[in-house]
Phi, psi and omega in degrees: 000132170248152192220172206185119177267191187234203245269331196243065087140340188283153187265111169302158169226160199238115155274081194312316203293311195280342177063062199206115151248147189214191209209124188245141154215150216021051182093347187235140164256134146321152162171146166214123145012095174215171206216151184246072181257024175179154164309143152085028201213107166248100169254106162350110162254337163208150173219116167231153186203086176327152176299333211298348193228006160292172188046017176278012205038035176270007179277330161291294172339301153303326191283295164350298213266335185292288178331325180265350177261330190258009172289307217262012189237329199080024174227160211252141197252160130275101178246185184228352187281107167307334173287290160304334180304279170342325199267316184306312181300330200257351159276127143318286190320297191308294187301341181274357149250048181244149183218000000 
């Protein structure tokens, strides 16, 4: 697992084998969700962010770290999350890696 901390000191962490990043604060995790359906592909499937720990911007923050990992690998993402879809659509950099 590699982990990056973020802007305010907690560490996304990236699990491949689970195909999961996730983020723990006070105890409760964050995390979102992605699927492998072709080389060179990530498609997104959930970003949850308990309430008890909403409206702190970790759910961008995942969606962000997903982005920046499959910009720098060269794959193109796909999502089924509304929430990541919403966010991807509204970056350029993001949406020209939607596939």
């Amino acid at each position: 697992m590699a982990g990056r901390a973020g802007m305010s000191g907690e560490t996304i962490n990236h699990d491949a084998a689970r195909q999961r990043y996730s983020l723990v604060i006070d105890g409760t995790e964050a995390y979102l969700t992605y699927e492998r359906p072709g080389d060179a592909r990530m498609h997104i499937t959930h970003t949850i962010v308990p309430d008890q720990i909403g409206g702190r911007g970790l759910g961008k923050r995942l969606v962000a770290r997903a982005l920046d990992d499959a910009i720098a690998a060269g794959d193109k993402v796909s999502s089924s999350c509304w929430f990541a879809t919403a966010l991807i659509e509204k970056k350029p950099a993001w949406a020209a890696q939607m596939a």
